[in-house]
N, C-alpha and C positions, 0 to 999 in steps of 0.2 A: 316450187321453192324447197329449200333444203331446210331440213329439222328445227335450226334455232333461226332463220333468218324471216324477219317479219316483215322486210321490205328492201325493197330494189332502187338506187338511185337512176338519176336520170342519166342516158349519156351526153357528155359535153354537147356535139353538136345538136342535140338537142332540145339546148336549150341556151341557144342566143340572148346574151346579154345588151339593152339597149337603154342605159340607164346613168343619168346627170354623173353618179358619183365615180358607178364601177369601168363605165365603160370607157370612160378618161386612161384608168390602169390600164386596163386590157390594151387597150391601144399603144399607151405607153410601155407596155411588156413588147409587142410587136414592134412595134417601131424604135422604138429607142431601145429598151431592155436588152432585147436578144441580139441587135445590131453590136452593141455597145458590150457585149462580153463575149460575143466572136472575136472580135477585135484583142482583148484581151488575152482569150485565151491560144489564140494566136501570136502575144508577145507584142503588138502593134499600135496599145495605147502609152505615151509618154506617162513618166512619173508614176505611174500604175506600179507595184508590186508583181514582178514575171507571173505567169505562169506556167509554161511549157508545155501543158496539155496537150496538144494539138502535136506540137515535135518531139514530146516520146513516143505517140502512136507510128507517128512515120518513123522515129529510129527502130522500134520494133517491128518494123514492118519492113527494113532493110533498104525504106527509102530515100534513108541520111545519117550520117554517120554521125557521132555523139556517145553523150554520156544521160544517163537518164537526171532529170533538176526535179527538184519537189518534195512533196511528202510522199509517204507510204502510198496516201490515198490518192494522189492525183488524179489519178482515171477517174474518179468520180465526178470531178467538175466540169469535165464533157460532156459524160454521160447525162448528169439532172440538164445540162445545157440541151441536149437532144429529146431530151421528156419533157421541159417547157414548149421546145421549136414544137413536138408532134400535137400539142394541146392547141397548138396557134393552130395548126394547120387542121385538126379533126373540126375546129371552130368555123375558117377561113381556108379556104385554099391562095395560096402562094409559090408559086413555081420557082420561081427566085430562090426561095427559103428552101425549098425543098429540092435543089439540085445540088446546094452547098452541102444540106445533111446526107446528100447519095452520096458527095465525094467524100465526104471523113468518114462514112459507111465504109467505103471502099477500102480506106486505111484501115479503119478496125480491126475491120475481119481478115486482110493480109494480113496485121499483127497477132491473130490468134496463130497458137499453135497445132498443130495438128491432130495432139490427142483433144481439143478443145480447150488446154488450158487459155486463160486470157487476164493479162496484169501486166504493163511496162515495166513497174518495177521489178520484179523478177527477169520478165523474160531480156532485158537489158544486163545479161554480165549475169545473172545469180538463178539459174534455174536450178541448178545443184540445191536451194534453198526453200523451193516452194512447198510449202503447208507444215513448216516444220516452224512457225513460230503465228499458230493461230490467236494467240493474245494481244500482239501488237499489230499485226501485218499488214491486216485489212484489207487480205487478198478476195476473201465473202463480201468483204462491204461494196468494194469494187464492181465486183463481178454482179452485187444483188441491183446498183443504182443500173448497170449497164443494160439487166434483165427487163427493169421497170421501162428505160428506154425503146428498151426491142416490142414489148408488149403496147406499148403508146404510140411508138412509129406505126406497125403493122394493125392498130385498130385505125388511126389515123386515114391511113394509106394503103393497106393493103398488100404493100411489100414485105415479103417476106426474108429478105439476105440478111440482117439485124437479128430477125427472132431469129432464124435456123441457128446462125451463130450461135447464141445465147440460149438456144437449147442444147445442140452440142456441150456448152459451159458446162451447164445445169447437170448433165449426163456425164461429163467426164468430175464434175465434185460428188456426185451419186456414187462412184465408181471409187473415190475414195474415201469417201464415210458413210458410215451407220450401223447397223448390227450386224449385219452379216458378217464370218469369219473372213480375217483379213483387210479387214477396213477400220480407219480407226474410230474410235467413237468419240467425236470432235465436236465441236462445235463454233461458232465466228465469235472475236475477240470485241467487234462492234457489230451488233443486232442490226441488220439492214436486209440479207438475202433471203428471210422467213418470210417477209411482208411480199418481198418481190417474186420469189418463187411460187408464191397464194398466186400473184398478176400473170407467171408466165403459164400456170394449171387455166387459172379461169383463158386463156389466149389460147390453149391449144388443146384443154383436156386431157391432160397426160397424167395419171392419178401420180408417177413417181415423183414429180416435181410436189405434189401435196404431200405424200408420203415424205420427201426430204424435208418440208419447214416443220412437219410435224415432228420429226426424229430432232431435226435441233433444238426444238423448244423444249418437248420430253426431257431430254438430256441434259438439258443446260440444269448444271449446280447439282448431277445427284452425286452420291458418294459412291464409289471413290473419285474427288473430283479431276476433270481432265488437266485442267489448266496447273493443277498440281501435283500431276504425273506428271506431266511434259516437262515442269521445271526440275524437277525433283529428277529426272532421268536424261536431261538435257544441259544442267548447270554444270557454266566452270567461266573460265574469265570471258567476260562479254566482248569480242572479238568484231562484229558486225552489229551493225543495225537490227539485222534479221535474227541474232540469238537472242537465244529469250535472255529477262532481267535475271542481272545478279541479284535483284533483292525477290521476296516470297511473293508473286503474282498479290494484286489488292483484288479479292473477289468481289466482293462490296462495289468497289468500281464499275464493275462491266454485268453485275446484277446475276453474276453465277456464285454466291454466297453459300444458294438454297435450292431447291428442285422450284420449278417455275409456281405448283399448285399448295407453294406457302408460304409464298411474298405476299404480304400487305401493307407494309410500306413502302414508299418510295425511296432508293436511295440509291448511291451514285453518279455516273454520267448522265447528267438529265435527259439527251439526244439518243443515246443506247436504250433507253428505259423507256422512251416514247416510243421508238422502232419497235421495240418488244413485246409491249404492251398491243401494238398496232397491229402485232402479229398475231400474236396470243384470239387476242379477238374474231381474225380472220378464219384462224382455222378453229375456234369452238363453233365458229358460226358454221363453217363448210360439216366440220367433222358433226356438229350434233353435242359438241363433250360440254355436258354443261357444268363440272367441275374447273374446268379453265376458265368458264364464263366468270363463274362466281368470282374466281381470282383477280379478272379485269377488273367487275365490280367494285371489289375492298379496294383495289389499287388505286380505281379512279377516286373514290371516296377520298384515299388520302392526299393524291394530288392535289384534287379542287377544293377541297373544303379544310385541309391543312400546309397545302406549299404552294398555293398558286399566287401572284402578286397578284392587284388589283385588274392588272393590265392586261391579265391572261399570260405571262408569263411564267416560265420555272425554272427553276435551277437559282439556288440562291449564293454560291459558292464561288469564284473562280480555281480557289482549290481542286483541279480534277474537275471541273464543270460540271458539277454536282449541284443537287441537292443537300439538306444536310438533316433538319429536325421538324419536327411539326412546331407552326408557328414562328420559326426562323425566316426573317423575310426582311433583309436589311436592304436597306434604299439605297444608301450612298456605294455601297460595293455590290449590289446587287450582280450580279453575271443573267442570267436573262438573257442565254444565245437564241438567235431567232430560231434556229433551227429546231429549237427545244419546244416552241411554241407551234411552227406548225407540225412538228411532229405530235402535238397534242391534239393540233385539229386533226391530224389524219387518225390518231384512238377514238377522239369522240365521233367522227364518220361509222366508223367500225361499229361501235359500241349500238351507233343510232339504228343499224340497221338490223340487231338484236335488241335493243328495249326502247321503243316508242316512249322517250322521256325529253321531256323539253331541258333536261338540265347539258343534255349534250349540244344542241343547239346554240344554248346559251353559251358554252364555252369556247365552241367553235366562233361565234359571230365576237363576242370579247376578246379572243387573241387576234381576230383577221382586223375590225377596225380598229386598235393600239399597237401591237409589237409588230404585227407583220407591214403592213402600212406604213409604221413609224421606222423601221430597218433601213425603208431605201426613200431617198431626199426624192424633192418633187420634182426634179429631174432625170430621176430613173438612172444616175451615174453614180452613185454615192451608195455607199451601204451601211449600217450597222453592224458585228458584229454581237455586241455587250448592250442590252436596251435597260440602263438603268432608270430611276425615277429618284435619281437628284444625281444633278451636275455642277461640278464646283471647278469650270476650267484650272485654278490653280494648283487645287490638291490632286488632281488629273496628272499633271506633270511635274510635281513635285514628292507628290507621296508616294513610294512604290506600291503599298498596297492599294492602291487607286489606279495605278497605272494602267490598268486593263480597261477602266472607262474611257471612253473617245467621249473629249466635247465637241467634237465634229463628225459627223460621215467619213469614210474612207474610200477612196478609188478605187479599192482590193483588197486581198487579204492573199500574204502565204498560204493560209490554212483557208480556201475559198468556198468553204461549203456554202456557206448563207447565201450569198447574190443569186445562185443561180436556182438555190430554195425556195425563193423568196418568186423567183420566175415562174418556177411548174407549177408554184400551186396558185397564185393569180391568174395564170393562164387556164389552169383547170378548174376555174371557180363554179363554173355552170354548174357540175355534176354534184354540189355540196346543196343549191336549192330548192329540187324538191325530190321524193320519192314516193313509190307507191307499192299499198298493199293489196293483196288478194285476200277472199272471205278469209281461208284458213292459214292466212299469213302468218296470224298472232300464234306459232307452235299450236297448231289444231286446235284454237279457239276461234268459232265467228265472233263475227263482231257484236256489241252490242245491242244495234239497231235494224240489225240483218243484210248488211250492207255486203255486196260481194265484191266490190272495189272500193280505195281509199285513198286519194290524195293527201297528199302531207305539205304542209307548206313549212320547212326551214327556215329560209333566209329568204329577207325581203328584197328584193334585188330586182328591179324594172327588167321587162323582156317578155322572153316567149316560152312555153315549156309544151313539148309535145309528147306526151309519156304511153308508151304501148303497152298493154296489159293483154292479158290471156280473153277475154271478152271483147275488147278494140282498144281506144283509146280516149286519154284525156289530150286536150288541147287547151292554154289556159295563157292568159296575157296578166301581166303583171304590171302594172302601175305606181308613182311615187317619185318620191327627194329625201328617202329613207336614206341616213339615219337624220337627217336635218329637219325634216316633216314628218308629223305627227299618221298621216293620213296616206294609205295603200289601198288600193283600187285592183280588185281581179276580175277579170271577165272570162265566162267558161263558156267558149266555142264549141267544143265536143266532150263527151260523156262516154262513157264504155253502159251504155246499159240503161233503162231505169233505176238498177237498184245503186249508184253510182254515190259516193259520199267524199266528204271534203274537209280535211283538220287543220286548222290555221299553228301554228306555236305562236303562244303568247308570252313574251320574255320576262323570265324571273324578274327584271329590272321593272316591268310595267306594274303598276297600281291600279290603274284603270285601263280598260280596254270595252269597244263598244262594237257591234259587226252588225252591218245591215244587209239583208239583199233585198237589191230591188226598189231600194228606197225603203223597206221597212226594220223595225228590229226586228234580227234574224235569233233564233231561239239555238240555243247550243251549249252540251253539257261539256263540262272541262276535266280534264283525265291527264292527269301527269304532265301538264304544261302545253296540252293544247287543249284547245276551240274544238271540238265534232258538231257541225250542223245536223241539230235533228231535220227530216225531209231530203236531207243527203242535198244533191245537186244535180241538174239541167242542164243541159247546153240554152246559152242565150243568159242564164242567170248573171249579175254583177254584183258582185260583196263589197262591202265598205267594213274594211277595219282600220278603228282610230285605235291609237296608241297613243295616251297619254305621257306627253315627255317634261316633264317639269325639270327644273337645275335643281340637282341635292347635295346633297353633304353628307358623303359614305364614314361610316368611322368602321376601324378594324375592330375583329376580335379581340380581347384586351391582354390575351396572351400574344399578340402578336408586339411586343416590346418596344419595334422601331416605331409602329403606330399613334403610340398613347399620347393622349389629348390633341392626335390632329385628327383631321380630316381631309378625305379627297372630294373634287368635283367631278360630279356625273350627270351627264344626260343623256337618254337614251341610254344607247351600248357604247354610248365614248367616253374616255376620263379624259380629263381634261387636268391641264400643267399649267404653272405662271412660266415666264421668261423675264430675262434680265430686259430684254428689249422694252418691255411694258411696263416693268413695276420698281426699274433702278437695280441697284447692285445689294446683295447680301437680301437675299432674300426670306434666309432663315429669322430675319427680325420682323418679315411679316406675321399679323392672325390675323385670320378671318372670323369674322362677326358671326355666329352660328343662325342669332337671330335677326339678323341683317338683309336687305333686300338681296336680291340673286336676278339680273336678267341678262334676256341675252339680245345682244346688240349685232346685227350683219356689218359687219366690218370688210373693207376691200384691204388686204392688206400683203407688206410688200415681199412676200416671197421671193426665192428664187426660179420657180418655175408658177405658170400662168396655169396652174390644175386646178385652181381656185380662185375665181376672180373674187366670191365673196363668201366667205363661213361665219357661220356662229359665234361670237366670242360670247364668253361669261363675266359679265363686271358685276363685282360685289363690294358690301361695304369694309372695310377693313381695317386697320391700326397697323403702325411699325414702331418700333421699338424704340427710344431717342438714343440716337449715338455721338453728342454733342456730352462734353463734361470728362471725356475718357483721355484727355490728356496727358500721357504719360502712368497711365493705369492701365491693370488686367486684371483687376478685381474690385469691389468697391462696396458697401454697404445695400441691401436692395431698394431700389426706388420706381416705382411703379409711374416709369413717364411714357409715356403714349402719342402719339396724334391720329385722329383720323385719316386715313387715306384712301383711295379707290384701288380696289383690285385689277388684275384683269387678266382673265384666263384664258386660254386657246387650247385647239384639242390635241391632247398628247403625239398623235401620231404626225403630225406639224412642226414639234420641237425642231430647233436646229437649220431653218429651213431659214432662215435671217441672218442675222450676225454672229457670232459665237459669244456663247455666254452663260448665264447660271439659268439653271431648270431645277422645278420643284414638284410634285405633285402632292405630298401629303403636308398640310400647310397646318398651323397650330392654329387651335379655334379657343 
């Protein structure tokens, strides 16, 4: 293993998911999901929002005649489209699925150019214009989702015409930036091709491809900075799309403010900032530089324990899709793009595989069952952009500054990063549940208890995991109705050894937690948020870990302002939201009884998709507000009238999946 890297994840196919809650998704990413934005991005579903994805590759490809439709970025919502399809298929083989991704391969890589450049929007009419407006252009960003693709197909499948491609890319952007004389020293105006360039080194071993994400990350933000050269020696009246702003580049925005190793706060595009961060991680881990490490650290620190909602969401802004301040976390405008969130699970993956700390875990399994879940309807057609935590249909479409929240799912989006976000990374769920380490995994520390292998158990999630290790391997089944049941069951098949050991993560949210094997209590010291079995582990051995999951009543920090005197409902790793459907209209004149009963009732209830025949609801005791007496009034002397009422709460990543209507999560106690 490499210098800072203390442990290895699994790979997808190995580790088949068969399990009540995920494997419904999965299924539904396959079947429905990927069906269902082919289609799309082919231009073929009604009332959908175009995309032309698919017909600027063939216009640049000389296939059809046109004009290029979209954003800057469009190639990229192919491209995640082919990095979910290859997750299915490294999973499941599908012939079907995989003749359709040979044929838009096909297109592709006729649309590349010959020195390797690759981008429709340029190569459509404006070649004379490429790399001459890296702040906007999101010619890297492009080119980084397309690499991730090439790298996923060809572990997938084995083909390689995608990667060659996309290593040619990779070589002809080498070819024009970094230190050497004559090249400029540049860097991408959205953070995406440092993360993807780590995936096309780890795909083919090519230290230049690592050498390139390391030079952009270096470079990003030192003085003198690029982004204001370029304007400063580029400006005059903005003419095209592709020159750069008549106004002063916002560095803050795109997180080149500063040299990367003295950021520690969070700020700007929350999506740029998670790519980065994602990056940053990757290559302290490869390179060794534990000066970047440290930087991840502060970063994440300020993410999660100062801008993160309840929900595992970020970016509190629609201003610039931003972040803004510690402790700024407003509900009713909240912005919360999905993609900001799973770009947070893909840092804390990062982070996990440099500090065996259960708080990454945590954050990872908080954004997957609320915001990413809750993004796309239970029918796998609908998506979220904006995952707010209160919804007031009227002020929705009345108030502009609300306008950015949907009280419904959309069938698309202009801007279509999320849907098909939302696909690769459900589709590559497996690789996030377990990992393992070697004796001197921990940066040339043994372990503890002398252990020379370590499973890691992440994320609870029913199935199989088969993990190779430099002594043989673990083979381990997984058991459960997590997060709905208290109660996961593991059975260890095979073991890498005698000396062979086994760490559970036990979730910041649990209070109590209980682990037997064998039928007995199992003895096991706890270290930054996991369980180590002393005695380590056997083949034949079975563990019983309970998780206590009671209903609670989360209150924020009290600098967190939108917060004060409410609270949210939690159980387990889910929050949980009222609906109009349940509890009447105006829901801001509910409170919930702090000291009031909380249970939870299995309710069949009527969705629009059958991915749930029965869930958990939370009824609680409660009070509303009297709104009798207000007559021809907006103000009136205070009068403390009340009535009891019964609450009832469902879990947030469900909202929306009924009628349309008002959503709430942080409810006055």
């Amino acid at each position: 293993m490499n210098h800072m890297e203390i442990s290895r994840p699994i790979e997808i196919r190995n580790a088949p998911i068969k399990d009540r809650f995920w494997s419904r998704y999965q299924e539904l990413v396959r079947n429905t999901v990927l069906p269902y934005q082919w289609e799309v991005l082919n231009d073929r579903m009604p009332d959908a929002a175009p995309s032309h994805a698919v017909q600027n590759f063939r216009i640049a490809a000389g296939l059809e005649e046109g004009s290029f439709y979209g954003e800057v970025f469009q190639d990229s919502d192919l491209a995640k489209w082919l990095e979910a399809a290859s997750y299915c298929l490294e999973g499941k083989a599908n012939p079907e699925l995989e003749n359709i991704m040979d044929n838009v391969i096909d297109i592709i890589v006729k649309a590349q150019q010959d020195d390797g450049y690759l981008d429709t929007y340029f190569t459509a009419g404006r070649r004379d214009k490429e790399w001459t407006n890296l702040y906007e252009c999101h010619e890297m960003y492009c080119a980084g989702h397309m690499m991730e693709a090439a790298a996923a197909y060809y572990k997938a499948t084995g083909k390689r015409k995608l990667l060659d491609a996309m290593c040619r890319c990779a070589s002809h952007i080498a070819g024009q930036f970094g230190e050497d004389e004559g090249k400029k020293r540049g860097y991408p105006g959205h953070q995406e091709i440092e993360l993807a360039l780590v995936k096309l080194y780890e795909a083919t071993g090519t230290e230049e491809y690592l050498k390139l994400a390391s030079f952009f990350l270096e470079e990003r933000g030192k003085e003198p900075n690029y982004f204001l050269e370029e304007w400063e020696t580029t400006r005059r009246k903005r003419t095209f799309k592709t020159d750069m702003p008549t106004e002063a580049p916002n560095l803050f925005y795109n997180q080149s403010h500063k040299a990367v190793y003295g950021q520690d706060s969070a700020v700007g595009h929350a999506v740029r900032a998670m790519y980065m961060y994602t990056a940053m991680s990757d290559v302290a881990r490869i390179e060794g530089n534990e000066e970047m490490y440290r930087a991840c650290r502060r970063l994440w620190e300020d993410v999660t324990n100062r801008q993160m909602y309840i929900t595992g969401a970020v970016g509190s802004t629609p201003t610039g899709e931003a972040f803004t301040f510690a402790y700024d976390l407003p509900n009713e405008t909240a912005y919360a793009e999905t993609c900001a969130s799973i770009g947070l699970i893909f840092f804390a993956h990062r982070m996990q595989r440099m500090d065996m700390d259960g708080v990454y875990g945590d954050v990872m399994e908080r954004a997957l069952y609320n915001v990413v879940l809750g993004a796309m309807s239970g029918d796998g057609k609908q998506f979220l952009y904006v995952n707010p935590l209160e919804i007031w249909p009227e002020a929705s479409e009345k108030n502009p500054q609300r306008s950015h929240v949907k009280p419904v799912r959309q069938k698309w989006f202009g801007c279509a990063c999320c849907p098909p976000n939302i696909a690769r990374l459900l589709a590559s769920l497996g690789q996030y549940i377990y990992s393992w380490a070697g004796k001197y995994g921990c940066v040339g520390k043994p372990f503890a208890d002398n252990r020379e292998d370590m499973l890691y158990i992440h994320l609870y999630i029913a199935g199989e995991g088969t993990i190779e290790t430099e002594r043989g391997k673990y083979k381990v089944e997984q058991e459960g109705n997590y997060p709905w049941e208290e109660e996961i069951r593991l059975t260890i098949h095979e073991v890498p050894g005698e000396k062979a050991g086994i760490a559970l993560r036990i979730p910041g949210w649990c209070r109590s937690a209980a682990v037997e094997r064998n039928g007995q209590p199992a003895f096991y010291r706890m270290e930054k948020g996991y369980a180590y079995l002393e005695k380590g582990v056997k083949a034949g051995d079975e563990i019983r870990l309970t998780l206590s999951m009671p209903v609670e009543l989360i209150q924020a920090n009290p600098k967190v302002r939108a917060d004060a005197g409410k609270a949210a409902i939690q159980r387990g790793p889910v929050i949980y939201c009222l609906e109009q459907e349940d509890n009447g209209e105006n829901l801001s004149a509910l409170r919930l009884d702090a000291g009031g009963r909380m249970e939870v009732v299995y309710n069949k209830l009527a969705f629009s998709a059958a991915l749930f025949e029965q869930i958990p609801v939370v009824v609680a005791k409660g009070f509303r507000t009297a709104e009798d007496g207000w007559e021809g009034s907006l103000y009136r002397p205070y009068v403390p009238q009340e009535k009891e009422v019964e609450i009832k709460a469902i879990p947030y990543f469900l909202w929306g999946n009924r009628k349309p209507g008002e959503m709430l999560v942080w409810v006055r106690v």
